[in-house]
N, C-alpha and C positions, 0 to 999 in steps of 0.2 A: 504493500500500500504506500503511495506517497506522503512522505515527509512530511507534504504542505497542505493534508489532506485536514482539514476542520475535525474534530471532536469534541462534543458533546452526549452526554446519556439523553435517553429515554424519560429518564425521573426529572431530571433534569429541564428538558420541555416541555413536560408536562406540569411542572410546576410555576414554570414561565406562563405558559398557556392560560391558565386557572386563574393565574394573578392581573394578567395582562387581555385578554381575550374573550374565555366564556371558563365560568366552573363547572360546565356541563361537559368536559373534552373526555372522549375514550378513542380504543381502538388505535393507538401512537404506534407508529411502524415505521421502522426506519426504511429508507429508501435505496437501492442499488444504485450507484454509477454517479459521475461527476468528479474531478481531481480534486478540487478544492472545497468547493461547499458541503456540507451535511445536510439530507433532506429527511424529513417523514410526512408521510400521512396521517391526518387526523380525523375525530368526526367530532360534532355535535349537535344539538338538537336543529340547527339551521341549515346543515349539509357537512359537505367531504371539501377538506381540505388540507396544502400543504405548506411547510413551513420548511425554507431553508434557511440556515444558520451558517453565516461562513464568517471567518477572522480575517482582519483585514491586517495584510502585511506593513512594516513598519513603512517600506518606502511607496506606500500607497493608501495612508491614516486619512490622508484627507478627502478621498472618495468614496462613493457608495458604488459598491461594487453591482446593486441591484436598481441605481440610479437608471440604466437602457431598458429594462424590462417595467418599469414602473413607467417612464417615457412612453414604449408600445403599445403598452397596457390600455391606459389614456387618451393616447391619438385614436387607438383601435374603435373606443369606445366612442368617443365623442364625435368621430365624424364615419363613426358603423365600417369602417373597414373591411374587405372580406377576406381576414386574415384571422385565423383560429391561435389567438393569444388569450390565458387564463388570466380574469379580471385582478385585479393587483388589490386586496382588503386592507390590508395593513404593514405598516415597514417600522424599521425604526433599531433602534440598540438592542441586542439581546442582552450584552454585559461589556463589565469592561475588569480586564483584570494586571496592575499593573500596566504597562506599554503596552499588554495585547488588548483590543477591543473589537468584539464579537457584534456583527449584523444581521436582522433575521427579515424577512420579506414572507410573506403570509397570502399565499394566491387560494384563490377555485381549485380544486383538484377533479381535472377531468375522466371522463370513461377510457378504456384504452390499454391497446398493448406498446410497448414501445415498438417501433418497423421493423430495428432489426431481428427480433424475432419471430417473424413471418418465413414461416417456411414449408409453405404448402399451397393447397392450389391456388392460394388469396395474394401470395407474392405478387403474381404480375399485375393485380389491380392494384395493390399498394406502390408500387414503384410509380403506375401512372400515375395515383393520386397525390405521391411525394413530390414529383416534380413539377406539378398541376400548383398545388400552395407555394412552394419555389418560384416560380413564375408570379403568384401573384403577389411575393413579397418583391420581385425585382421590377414590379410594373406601378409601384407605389411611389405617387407626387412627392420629389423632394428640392422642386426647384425653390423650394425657399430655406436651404439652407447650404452651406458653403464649405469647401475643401473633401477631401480626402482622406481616407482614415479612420482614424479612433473619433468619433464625434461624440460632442457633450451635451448638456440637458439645455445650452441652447442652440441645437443644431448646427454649430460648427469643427470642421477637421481642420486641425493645422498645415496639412500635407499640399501642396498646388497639382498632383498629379498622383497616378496609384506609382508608377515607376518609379517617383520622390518616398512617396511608402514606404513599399518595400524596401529601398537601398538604404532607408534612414534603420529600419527593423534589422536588417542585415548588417550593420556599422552597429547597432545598440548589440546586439547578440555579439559580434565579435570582444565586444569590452567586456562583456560578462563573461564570456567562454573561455579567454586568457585565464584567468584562474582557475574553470574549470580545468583546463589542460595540463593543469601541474596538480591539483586535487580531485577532480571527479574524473567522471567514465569519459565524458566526451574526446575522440581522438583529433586531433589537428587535422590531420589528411582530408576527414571526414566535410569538416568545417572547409577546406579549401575547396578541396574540389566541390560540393553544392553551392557553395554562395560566389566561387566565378562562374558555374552555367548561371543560376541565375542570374547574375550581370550581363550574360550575354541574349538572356529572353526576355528581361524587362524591356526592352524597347517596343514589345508586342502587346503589353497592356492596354488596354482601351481606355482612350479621352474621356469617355464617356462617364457619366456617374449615377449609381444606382445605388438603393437600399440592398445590403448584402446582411447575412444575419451573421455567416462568421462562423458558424458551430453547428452548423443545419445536419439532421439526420440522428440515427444512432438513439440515444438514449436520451436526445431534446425533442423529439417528433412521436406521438403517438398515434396509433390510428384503432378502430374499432373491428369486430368480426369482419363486419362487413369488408376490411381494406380503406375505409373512410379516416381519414387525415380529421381527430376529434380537437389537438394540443400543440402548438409550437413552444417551449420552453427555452431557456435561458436566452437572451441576448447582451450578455455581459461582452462578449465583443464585437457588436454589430460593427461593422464600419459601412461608410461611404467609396463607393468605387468599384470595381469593375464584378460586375454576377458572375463570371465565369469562375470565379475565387469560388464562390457556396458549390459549384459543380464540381471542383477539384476536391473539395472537400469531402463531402460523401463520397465521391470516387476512391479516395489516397484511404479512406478507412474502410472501407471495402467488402460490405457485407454482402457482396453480390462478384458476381465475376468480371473483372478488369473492364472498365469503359462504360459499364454499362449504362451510367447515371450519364455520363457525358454524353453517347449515341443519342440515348431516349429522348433528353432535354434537346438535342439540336434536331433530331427527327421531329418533334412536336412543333418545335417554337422559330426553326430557323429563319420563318418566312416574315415574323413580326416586324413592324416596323419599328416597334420601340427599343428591340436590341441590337447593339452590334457583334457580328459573327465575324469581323476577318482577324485572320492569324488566332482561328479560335486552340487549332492544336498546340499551336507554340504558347498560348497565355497558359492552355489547361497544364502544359509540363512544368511551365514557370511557376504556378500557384502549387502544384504537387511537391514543389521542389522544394518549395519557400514554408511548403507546410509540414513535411516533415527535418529540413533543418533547424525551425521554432519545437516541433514537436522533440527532438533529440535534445536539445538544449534543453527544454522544461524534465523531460523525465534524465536526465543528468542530475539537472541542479534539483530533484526531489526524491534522487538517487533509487529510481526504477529500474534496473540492471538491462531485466528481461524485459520490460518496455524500450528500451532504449534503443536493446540490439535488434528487435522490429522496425523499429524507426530507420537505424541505419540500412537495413538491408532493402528498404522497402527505397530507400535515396539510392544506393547502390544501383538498386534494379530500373529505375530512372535516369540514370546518370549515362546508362548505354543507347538511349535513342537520343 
């Protein structure tokens, strides 16, 4: 498990909840999957719900790490969006102990399995309906707000370009990963050779800027029996810039067979006027590339051995086209 993985008990939120919330809370279950946050489900007499709890690292005390999700939350609602985001009820400090201080965010908890457990004859309507709500996250109004990137709760990225982005991500990770190379797992070689291809594929990024969620799929996306897309969860790192990033994504973690999330999506959507497709292969290898040298570096520095050496193998095995 990682390092930087949040803990908290059971008794614990539950006594938060009672004091905070409703004294009617049962049924507390802690939740599978997420690096960071701690999640469960709850109930009470007014429905099902759930409450993540994550600690907020020292060099990032002054954010709210569930500030993006409260934002979607929000817009979703007030101008009826047709994006399946769980209503945001309540936020706020869970604790604070010494320098560490714990946040907790408190949504709906929806119907649903998460996608990548689909693995039966319902697969291929889940894959359509996954990249059906992808699509309509990436065809979402953001001409009013500005830059590239990490954007904040008033709709701006500091970035002028995603190619600005990434190189700036790629130059922050180098300063961090010098130390790892003489203390953690990560190897230098590993480090050089992805972040010069990727220098040589950012030039293929698109001008263009869209809502991109950053984390889409996997164990953020549920959907029901039926293959119906019910829950889109975490947007801790939405950014601003290019959609083909959320397809590299689901593809590089790969619960389905190589490409398959990228064919689908350009079979469905290529013809749209609102996206742009050139140099779609060269961005999809750049974002693949860029996401598991971020992803190597995180399970490095949270010292996931056997994560790791997936990461690398998976850059490796990109590194040859």
């Amino acid at each position: 498990m990682s390092v930087l993985k949040t803990r908290v008990s059971i008794s614990e939120v539950e006594d938060f909840l009672k004091k905070h919330f409703s004294t009617d809370i049962k049924n507390i279950e802690i939740l599978k999957g997420g690096e960071i946050s701690q999640a469960f489900s709850f109930e009470d007499v007014a429905g099902n719900y759930v409450i993540k709890v994550r600690k907020v690292r020292k060099r990032f005390r002054k954010k709210n790490p569930f500030d993006k999700e409260i934002i979607i939350s929000d817009v979703v609602k007030k101008y009826k969006l047709d994006i399946l985001v769980p209503e945001i009820i309540k936020h706020g400090s869970f604790k604070e102990i010494g320098s560490e201080k714990f946040i907790y965010c408190i949504s709906e908890k929806s119907p649903g399995t998460f996608v990548h457990l689909f693995n039966n004859e319902k697969t291929t309507l889940v894959d359509n309906n996954l990249v059906e709500s992808l699509y309509k996250i990436h065809l979402c109004d953001i001409t009013n707000t500005k830059g590239f990137g990490n954007w904040d709760k008033w709709g701006k990225a500091r970035f002028r370009s995603m190619q600005e982005y990434i190189l700036d991500v790629i130059k922050q990770q180098e300063i961090y990963t010098n130390e790892r190379f003489s203390t953690g797992i990560f190897e230098k070689d590993l480090y050089i050779q992805g972040s010069e291809r990727i220098k040589q594929l950012v030039k293929f990024c698109s001008p263009k800027r869209y809502l991109v969620h950053a984390d889409y799929g996997y164990d953020n996306v549920l959907a029901n029996k039926e293959g119906k897309i019910t829950a889109i969860y975490d947007w801790e790192h939405s950014i601003y810039g290019d959609f083909v990033y959320d397809i590299a994504w689901i593809d590089f973690w790969g619960f389905r067979e190589e490409n398959t999330y990228s064919n689908l999506y350009c079979k469905k959507f290529r013809d749209s006027e609102r996206l742009d497709f050139d140099n779609y292969d060269q961005r999809l290898l750049c974002y693949k590339l860029y996401i598991g040298m971020t992803a190597a570096g995180f399970f490095s520095e949270s010292n996931q051995e056997d994560k790791y050496l997936q990461a690398k193998q998976r850059v490796l095995s990109l590194l040859i086209f």
